[in-house]
Structures are given as structure tokens and as C-alpha cells.
SERO-4910 file (N, C-alpha, C, O; in steps of 0.05 Angstrom, whole numbers):
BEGIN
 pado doro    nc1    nc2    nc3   cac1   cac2   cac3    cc1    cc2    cc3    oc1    oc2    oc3
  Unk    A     17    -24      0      0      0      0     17     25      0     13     44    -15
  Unk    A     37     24     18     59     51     10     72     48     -7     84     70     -6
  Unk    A     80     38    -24     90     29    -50     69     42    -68     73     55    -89
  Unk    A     44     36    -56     30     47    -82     26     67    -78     24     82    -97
  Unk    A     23     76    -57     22    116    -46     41    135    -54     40    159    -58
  Unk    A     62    117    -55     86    136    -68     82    135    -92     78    156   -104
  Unk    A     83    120   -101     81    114   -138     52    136   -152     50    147   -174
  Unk    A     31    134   -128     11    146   -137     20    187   -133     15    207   -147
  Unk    A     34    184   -106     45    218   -116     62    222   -120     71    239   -105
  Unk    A     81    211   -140     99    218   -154     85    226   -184     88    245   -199
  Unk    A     68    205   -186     48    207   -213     31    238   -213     24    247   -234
  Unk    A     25    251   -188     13    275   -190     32    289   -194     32    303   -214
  Unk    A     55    288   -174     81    306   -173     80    314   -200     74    337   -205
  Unk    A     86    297   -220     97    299   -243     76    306   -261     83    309   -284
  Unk    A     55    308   -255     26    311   -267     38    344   -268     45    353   -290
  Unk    A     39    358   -244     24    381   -238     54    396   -242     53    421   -245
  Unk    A     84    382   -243    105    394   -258     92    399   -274     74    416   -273
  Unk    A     98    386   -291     99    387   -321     71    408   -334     73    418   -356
  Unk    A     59    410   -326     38    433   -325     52    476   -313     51    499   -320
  Unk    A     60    460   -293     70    483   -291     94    491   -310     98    515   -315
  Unk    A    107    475   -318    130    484   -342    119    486   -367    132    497   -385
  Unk    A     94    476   -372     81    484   -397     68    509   -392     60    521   -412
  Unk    A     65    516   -375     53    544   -374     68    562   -366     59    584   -359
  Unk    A    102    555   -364    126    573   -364    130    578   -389    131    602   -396
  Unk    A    135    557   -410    137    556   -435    131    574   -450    141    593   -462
  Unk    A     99    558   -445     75    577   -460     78    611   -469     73    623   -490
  Unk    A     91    619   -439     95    653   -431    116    661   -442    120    685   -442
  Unk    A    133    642   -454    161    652   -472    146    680   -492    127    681   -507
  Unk    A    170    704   -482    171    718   -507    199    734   -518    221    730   -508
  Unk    A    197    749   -537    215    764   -539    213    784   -542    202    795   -562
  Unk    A    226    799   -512    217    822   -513    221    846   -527    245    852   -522
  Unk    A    211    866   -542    208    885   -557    234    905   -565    246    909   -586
  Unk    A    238    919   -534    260    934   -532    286    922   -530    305    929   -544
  Unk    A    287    908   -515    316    891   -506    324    872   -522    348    869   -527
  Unk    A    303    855   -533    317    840   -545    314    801   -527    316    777   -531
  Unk    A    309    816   -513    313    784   -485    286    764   -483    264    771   -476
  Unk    A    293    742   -490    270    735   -489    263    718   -456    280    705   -443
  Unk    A    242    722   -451    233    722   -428    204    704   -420    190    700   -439
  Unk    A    196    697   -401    170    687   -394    153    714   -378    162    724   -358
  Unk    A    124    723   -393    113    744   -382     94    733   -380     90    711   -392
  Unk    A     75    744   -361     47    730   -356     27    746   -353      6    738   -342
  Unk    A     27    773   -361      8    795   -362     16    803   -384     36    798   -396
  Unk    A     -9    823   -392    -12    835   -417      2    860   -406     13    863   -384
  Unk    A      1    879   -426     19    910   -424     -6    930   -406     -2    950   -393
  Unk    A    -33    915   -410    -50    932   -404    -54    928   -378    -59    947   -363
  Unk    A    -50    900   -369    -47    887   -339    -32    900   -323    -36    909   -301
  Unk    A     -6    901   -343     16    916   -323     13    942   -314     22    949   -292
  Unk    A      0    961   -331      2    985   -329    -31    987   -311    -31    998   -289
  Unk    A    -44    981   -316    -63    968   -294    -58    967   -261    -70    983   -246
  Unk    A    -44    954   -255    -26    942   -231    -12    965   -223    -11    972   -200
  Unk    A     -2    974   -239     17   1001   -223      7   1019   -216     14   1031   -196
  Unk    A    -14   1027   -235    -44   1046   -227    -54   1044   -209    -65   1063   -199
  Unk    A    -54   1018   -197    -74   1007   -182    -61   1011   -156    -74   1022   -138
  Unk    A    -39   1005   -152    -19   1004   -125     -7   1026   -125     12   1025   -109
  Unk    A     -8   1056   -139     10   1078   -147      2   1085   -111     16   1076    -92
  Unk    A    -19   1098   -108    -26   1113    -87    -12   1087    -54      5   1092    -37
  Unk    A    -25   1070    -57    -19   1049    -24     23   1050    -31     41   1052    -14
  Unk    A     23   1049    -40     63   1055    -52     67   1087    -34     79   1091    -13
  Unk    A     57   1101    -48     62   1127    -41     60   1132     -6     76   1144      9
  Unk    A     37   1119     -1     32   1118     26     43   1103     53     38   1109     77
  Unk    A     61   1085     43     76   1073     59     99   1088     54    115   1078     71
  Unk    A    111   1108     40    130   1128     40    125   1153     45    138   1172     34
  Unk    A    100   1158     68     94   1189     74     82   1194     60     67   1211     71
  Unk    A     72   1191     29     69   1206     20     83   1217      1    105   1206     -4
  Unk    A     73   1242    -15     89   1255    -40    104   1279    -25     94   1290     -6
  Unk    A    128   1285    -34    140   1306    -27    127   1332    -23    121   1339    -46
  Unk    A    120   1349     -6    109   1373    -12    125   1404    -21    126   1426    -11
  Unk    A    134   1394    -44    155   1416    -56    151   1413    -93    161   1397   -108
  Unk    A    133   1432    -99    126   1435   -132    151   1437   -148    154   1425   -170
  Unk    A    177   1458   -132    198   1457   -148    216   1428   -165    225   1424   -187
  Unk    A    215   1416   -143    235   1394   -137    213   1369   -148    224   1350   -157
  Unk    A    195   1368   -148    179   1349   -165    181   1354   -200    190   1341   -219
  Unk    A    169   1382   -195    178   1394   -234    191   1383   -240    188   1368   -259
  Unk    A    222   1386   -225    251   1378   -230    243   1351   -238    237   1348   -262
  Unk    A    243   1328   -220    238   1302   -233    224   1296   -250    229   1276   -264
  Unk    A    202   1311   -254    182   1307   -279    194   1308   -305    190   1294   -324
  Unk    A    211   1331   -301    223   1349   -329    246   1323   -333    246   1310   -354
  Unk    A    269   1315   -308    282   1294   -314    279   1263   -333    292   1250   -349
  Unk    A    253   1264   -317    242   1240   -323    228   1236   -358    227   1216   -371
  Unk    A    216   1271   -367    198   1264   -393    230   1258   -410    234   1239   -425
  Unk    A    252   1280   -403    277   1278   -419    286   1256   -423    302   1254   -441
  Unk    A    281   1237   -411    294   1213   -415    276   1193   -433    284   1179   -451
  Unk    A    249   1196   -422    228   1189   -446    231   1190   -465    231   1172   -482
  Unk    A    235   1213   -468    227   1226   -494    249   1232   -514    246   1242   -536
  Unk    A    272   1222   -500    303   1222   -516    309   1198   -519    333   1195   -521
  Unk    A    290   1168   -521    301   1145   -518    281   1126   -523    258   1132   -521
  Unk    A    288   1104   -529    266   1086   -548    240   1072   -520    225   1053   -522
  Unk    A    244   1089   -502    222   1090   -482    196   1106   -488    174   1098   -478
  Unk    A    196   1124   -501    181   1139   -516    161   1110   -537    137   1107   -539
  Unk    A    176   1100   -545    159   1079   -568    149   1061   -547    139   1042   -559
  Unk    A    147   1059   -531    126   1039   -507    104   1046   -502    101   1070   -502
  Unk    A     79   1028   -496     63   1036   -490     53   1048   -470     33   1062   -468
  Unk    A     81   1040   -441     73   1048   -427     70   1082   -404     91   1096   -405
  Unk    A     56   1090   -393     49   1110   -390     67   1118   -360     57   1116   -337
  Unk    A     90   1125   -366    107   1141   -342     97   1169   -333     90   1190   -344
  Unk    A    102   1158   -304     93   1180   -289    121   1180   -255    130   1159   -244
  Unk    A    126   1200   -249    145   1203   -240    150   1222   -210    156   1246   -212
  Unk    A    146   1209   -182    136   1213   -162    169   1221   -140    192   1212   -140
  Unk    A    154   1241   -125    183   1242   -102    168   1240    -84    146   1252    -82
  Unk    A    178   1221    -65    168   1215    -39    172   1225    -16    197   1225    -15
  Unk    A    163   1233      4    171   1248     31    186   1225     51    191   1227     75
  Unk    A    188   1212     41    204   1194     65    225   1204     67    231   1213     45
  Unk    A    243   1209     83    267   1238     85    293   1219    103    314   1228    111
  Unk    A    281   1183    106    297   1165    123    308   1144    102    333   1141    102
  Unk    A    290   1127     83    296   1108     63    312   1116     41    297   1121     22
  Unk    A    337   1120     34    347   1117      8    337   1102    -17    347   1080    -20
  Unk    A    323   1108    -32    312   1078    -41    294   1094    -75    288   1118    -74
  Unk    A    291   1083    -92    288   1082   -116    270   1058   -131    281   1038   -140
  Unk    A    243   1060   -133    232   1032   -150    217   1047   -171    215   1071   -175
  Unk    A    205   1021   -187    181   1028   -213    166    998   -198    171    976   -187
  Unk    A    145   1017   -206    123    990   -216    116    985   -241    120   1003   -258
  Unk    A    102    953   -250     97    957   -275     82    973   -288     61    981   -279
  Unk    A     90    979   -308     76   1007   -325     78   1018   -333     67   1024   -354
  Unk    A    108   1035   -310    110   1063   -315    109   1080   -293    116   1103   -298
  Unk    A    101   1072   -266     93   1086   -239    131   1089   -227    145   1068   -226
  Unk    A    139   1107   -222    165   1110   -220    170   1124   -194    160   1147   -193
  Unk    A    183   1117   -170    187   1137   -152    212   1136   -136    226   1117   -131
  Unk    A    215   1164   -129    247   1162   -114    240   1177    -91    224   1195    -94
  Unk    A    250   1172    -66    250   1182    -40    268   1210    -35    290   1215    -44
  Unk    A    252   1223    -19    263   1251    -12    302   1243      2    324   1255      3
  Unk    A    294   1224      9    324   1212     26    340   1201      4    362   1193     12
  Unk    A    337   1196    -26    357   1191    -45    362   1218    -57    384   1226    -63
  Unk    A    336   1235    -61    345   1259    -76    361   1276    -65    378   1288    -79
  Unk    A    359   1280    -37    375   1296    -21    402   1301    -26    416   1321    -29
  Unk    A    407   1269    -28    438   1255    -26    451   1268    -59    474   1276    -62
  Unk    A    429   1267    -80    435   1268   -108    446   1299   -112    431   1316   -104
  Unk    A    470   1306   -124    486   1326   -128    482   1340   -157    484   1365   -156
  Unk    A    478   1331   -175    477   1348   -197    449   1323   -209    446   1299   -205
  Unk    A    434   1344   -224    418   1336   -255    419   1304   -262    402   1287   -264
  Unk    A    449   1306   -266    460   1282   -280    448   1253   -268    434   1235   -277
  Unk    A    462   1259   -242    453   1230   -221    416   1225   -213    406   1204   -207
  Unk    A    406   1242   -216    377   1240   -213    374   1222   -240    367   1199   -240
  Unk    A    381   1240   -265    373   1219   -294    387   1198   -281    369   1181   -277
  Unk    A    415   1186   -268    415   1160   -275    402   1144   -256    401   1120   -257
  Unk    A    389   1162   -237    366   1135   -214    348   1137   -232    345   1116   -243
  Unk    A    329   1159   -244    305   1155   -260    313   1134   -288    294   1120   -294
  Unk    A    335   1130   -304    345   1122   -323    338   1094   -325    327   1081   -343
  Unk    A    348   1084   -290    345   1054   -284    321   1050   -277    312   1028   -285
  Unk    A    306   1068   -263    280   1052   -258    265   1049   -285    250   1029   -285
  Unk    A    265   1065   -308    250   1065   -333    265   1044   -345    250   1033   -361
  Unk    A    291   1032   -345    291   1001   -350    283    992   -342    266    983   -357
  Unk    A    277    979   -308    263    960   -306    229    957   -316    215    937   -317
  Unk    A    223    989   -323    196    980   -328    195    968   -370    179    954   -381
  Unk    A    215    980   -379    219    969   -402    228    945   -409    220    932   -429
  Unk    A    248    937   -392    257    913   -390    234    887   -372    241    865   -363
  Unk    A    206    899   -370    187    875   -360    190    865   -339    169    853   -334
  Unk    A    207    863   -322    218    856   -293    201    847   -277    203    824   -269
  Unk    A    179    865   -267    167    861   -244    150    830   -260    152    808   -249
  Unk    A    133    834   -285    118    816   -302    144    784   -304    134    762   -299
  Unk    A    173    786   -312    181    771   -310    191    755   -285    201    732   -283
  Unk    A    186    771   -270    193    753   -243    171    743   -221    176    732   -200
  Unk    A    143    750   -234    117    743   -235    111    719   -247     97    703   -234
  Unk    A    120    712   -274    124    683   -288    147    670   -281    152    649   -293
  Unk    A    164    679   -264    187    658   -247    167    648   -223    160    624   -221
  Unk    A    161    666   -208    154    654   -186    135    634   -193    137    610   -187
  Unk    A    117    645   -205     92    618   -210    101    597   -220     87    577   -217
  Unk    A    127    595   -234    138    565   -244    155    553   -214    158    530   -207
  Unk    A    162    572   -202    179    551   -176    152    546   -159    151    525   -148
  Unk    A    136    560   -158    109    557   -134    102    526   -151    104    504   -139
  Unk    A     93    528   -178     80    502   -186     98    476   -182     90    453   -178
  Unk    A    126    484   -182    148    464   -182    151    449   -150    159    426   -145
  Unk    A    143    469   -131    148    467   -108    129    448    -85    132    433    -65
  Unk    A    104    461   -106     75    437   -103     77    413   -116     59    396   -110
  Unk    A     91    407   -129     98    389   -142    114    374   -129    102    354   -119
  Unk    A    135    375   -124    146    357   -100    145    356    -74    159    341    -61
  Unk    A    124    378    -60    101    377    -37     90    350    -38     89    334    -19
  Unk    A     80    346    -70     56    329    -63     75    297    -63     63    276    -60
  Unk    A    104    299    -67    110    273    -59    120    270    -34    114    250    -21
  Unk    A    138    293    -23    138    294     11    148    325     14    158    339     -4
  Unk    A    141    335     48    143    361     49    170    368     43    172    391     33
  Unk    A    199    353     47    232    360     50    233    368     19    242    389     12
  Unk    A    219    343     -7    226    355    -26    218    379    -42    227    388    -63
  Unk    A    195    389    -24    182    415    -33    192    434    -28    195    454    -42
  Unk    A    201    428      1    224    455     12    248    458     -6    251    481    -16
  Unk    A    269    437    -13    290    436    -24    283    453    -58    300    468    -68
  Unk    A    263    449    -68    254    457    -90    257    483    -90    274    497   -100
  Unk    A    226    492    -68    228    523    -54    259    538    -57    263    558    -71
  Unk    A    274    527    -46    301    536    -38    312    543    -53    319    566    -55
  Unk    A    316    526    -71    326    531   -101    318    545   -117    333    556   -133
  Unk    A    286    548   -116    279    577   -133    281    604   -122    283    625   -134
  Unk    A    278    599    -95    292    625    -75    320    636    -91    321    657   -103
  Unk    A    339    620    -88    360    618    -98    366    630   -134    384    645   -141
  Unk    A    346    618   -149    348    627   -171    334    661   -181    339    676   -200
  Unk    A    317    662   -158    302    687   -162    325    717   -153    326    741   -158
  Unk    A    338    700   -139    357    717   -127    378    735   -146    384    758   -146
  Unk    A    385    706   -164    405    717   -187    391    733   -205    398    756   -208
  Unk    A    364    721   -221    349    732   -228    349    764   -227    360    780   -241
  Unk    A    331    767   -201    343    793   -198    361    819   -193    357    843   -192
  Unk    A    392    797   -188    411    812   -195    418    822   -228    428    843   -234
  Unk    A    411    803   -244    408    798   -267    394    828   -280    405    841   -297
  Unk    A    372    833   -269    347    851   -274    362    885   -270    358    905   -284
  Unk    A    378    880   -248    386    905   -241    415    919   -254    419    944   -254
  Unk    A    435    896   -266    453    902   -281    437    912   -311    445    931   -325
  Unk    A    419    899   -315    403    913   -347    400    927   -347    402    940   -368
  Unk    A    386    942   -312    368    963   -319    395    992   -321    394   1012   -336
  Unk    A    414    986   -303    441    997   -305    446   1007   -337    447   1029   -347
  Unk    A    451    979   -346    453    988   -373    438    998   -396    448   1002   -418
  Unk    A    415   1003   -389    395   1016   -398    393   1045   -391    380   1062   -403
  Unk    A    410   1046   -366    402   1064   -353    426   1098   -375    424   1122   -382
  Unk    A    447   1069   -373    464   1089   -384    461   1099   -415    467   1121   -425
  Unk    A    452   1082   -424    444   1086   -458    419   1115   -457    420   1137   -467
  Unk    A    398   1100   -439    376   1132   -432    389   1158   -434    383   1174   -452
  Unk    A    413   1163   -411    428   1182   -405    443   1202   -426    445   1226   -426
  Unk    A    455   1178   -449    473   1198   -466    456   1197   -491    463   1212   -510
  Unk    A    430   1179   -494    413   1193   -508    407   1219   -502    415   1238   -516
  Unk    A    392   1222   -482    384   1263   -467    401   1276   -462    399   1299   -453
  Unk    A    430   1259   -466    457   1297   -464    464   1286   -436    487   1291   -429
  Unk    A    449   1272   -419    466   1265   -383    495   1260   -387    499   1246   -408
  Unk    A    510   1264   -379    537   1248   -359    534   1224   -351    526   1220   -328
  Unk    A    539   1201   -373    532   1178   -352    547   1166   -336    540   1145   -326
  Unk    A    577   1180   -328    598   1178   -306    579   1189   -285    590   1179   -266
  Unk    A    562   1199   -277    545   1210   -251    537   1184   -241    542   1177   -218
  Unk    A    526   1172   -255    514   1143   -253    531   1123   -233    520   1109   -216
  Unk    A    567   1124   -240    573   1113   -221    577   1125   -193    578   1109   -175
  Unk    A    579   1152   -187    576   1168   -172    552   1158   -147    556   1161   -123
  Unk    A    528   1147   -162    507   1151   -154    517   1123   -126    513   1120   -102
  Unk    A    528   1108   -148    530   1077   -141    542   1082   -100    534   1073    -78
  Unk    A    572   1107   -114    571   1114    -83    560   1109    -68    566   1091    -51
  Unk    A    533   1129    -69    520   1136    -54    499   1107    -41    489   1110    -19
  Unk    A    497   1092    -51    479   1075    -46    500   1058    -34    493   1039    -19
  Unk    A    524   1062    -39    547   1038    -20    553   1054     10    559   1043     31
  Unk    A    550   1076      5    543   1089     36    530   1084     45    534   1075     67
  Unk    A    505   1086     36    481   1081     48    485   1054     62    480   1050     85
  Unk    A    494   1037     43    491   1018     55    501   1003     86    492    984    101
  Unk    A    529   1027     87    546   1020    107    551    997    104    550    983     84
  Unk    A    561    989    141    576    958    140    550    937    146    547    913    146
  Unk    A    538    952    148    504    927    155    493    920    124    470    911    122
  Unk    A    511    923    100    499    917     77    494    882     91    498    869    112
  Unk    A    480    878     60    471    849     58    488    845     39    493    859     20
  Unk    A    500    816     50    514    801     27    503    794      4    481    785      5
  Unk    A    520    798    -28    504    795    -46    498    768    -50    480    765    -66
  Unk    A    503    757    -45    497    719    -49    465    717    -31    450    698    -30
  Unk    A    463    744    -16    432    744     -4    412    762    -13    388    759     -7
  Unk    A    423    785    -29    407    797    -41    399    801    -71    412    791    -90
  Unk    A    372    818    -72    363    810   -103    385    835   -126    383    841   -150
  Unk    A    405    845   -101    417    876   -117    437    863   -112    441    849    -92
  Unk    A    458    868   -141    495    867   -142    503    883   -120    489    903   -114
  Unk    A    524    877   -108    546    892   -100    551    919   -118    559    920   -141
  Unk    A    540    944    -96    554    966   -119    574    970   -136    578    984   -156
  Unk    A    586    952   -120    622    959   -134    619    940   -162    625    951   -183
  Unk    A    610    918   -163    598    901   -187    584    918   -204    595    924   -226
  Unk    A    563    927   -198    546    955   -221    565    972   -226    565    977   -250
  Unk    A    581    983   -215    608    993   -223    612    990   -251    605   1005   -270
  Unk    A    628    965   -249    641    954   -269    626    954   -300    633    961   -323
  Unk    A    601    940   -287    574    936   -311    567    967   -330    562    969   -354
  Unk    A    569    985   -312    571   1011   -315    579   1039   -331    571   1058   -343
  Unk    A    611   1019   -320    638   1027   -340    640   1015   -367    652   1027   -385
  Unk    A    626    986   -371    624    965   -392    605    985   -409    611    987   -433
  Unk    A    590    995   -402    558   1006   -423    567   1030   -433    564   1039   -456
  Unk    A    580   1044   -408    597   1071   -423    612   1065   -451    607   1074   -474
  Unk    A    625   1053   -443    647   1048   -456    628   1030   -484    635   1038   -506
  Unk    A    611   1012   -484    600   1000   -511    584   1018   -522    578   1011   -545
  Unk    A    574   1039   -515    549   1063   -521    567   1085   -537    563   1100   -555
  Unk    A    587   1081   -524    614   1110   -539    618   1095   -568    612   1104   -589
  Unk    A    626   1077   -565    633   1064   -586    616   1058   -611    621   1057   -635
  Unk    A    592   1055   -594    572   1057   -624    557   1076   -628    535   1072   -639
  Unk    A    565   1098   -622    553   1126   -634    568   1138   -638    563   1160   -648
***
């Protein structure tokens, strides 16, 4: 009888894999701007949807919007220049570009879409024009480069993978889990060197300095102090790594213009 219990969920195990990798498959694309082909699982309208949707509860767990018209203009004006000087402009999606009052978090995201925001506690830190384009530069890669949507069709393939060898015992579900923990990890280191290099191509499209960019990197390795997280634990490179990636894009972007 346990002979046949196992035999019978291994037979689901593998049932409900193999389903879930057909519907990883399935989500293969190639994506438009970059070039990368990827697994997405929302439409463009979903995405931009979603960011709409969460723009305001985002805002609100960061205070709030900055209360300074000057210094918002500023990012606005930063932000259409980069649009609007770079094959971000040919997207559908609808950027919009927020400063936050949190005056404690260093910190910089997008949602999908196009919903873009940077904290009063990174702008502060930001010294010239230049380095603002290259935090706004990067977040408008990741929303071009699909990120949040591609790591939306990761997770659902390790979640289905993970149920999958749940259903033959709980250690191999965990070990599964682990492993896609693990892969999501690189993944998203992966996500953030692109948007880097995206970031920099944006930049010397609109006239930026994209040497500010490593500047910026500084600043976020301060930030980080000695309580950083090891990168083998987080979903972000080692600054000093984006560095390099940095100097790599400069240096291939000069070359072909």
C-alpha cells in the first residue's frame, strides 16, 4: 500500500510539474526593446493596470508625496527627458514620475507600467541633474525591460514546481522552494545590471553624464554602510559590481555612436 502511495504521488508530482512548465513555456517571449527573451504572464494593459492600481498604497507607505512643486517639476522634467530622448518613448507604457517624503529610506523603485518613484532621502543625497537621470534612467529600465511581469512568471513556475514535489513529501518541496529562492535571487541581480545598462544608454541619449551614474552607485554603497547584505543574499549586485557593468555600457554606447 505505501509502494503504491508513493508511486501514486509521484504520478501527481509529475502531473502538476509538467503543467507548470508548460505554462512557463507557454509565456516565452521576446521582448520588444531589449531584445531578451523572457516568460511574461500579463498583458501590457495588466501591467500598467497594476501600477495604477498600487500607485497611491506605494506612495503611502513612504509618507506620502513630497510637498515641494519645485523639486517634483525637477523630476518630472528629468524623467519626460529621458522618455522622450530614448526608445522608451515607443512603449506603451504611461510614465509617471513621483518624489516621496520619506526623508529616512534611500531607495528608488518602478512598478509595472511606468509608476516611478524616488525618496526625498535619495534625492537629497543626489548632487547634480545628471545622477537623478541616472536613478530615473534605471527605474524606466526596469519597467521596459518587464521585470516586475518577468519575475511574476518565475515565481509561478517555482510555486507550481514546489507543489509538485510537496505532493510527494514536504523536505522535497522545501528543497525545491530553496532553489527557486535561490534562482530568483540571481534573477534579480540579473534585472538590475540591465536596468544599469539601460540606464546608461537613456542618459547619453538626453545629453546626461553617464559617469554621474557611477557616482550615484557611491552613494547607495554608503548608504549601505557595514550592515549591507551580502550579495549571495540579495536580489541587488554589490555596488562595486554595477560599477564595473557601468563602465562596460559607457564604454559600448561610446563606441557605437
Amino acid at each position: 500500500m505505501r509502494r503504491g502511495g508513493l508511486k501514486g504521488r509521484i504520478i501527481i508530482g509529475v502531473v502538476i510539474a509538467a503543467f507548470a512548465l508548460f505554462q512557463y513555456l507557454s509565456r516565452q517571449e521576446t521582448n520588444p526593446y531589449t531584445g531578451k527573451k523572457q516568460a511574461i504572464s500579463m498583458t501590457v494593459d495588466q501591467e500598467i493596470a497594476m501600477g495604477l492600481a498600487s500607485r497611491e498604497q506605494m506612495a503611502q507607505q513612504y509618507g506620502g508625496l513630497y510637498p515641494n512643486e519645485e523639486m517634483q517639476a525637477l523630476v518630472d522634467e528629468v524623467g519626460r527627458k529621458l522618455v522622450n530622448n530614448s526608445i522608451a518613448q515607443e512603449t506603451p507604457y504611461q510614465y509617471e514620475f513621483h518624489l516621496l517624503a520619506d526623508n529616512s529610506t534611500i531607495n528608488a523603485f518602478a512598478l509595472p507600467g511606468g509608476q516611478i518613484f524616488i525618496t526625498y532621502a535619495l534625492y537629497s543625497q543626489l548632487e547634480t541633474e545628471d545622477q537623478l537621470a541616472g536613478v530615473l534612467g534605471h527605474e524606466i529600465g526596469h519597467v521596459l525591460g518587464k521585470h516586475s511581469a518577468e519575475r511574476i512568471a518565475n515565481s509561478d513556475l517555482w510555486q507550481g514546481l514546489s507543489s509538485a514535489g510537496s505532493s510527494v513529501g514536504n523536505e522535497i518541496g522545501g528543497l525545491i522552494a530553496q532553489g527557486g529562492n535561490g534562482i530568483l535571487l540571481k534573477n534579480g541581480r540579473g534585472d538590475e545590471l540591465e536596468s544599469d545598462d539601460l540606464g546608461v544608454r537613456f542618459m547619453m541619449k538626453a545629453g546626461y553624464n553617464p559617469e554621474e551614474m557611477i557616482k550615484v552607485m557611491a552613494i547607495l554603497k554608503a548608504a549601505g554602510g557595514s550592515n549591507r547584505v551580502p550579495e549571495f543574499q540579495s536580489s541587488h549586485p554589490d555596488p562595486d559590481n554595477r560599477v564595473e557593468n557601468i563602465r562596460a555600457s559607457i564604454e559600448k554606447y561610446r563606441n557605437n555612436n
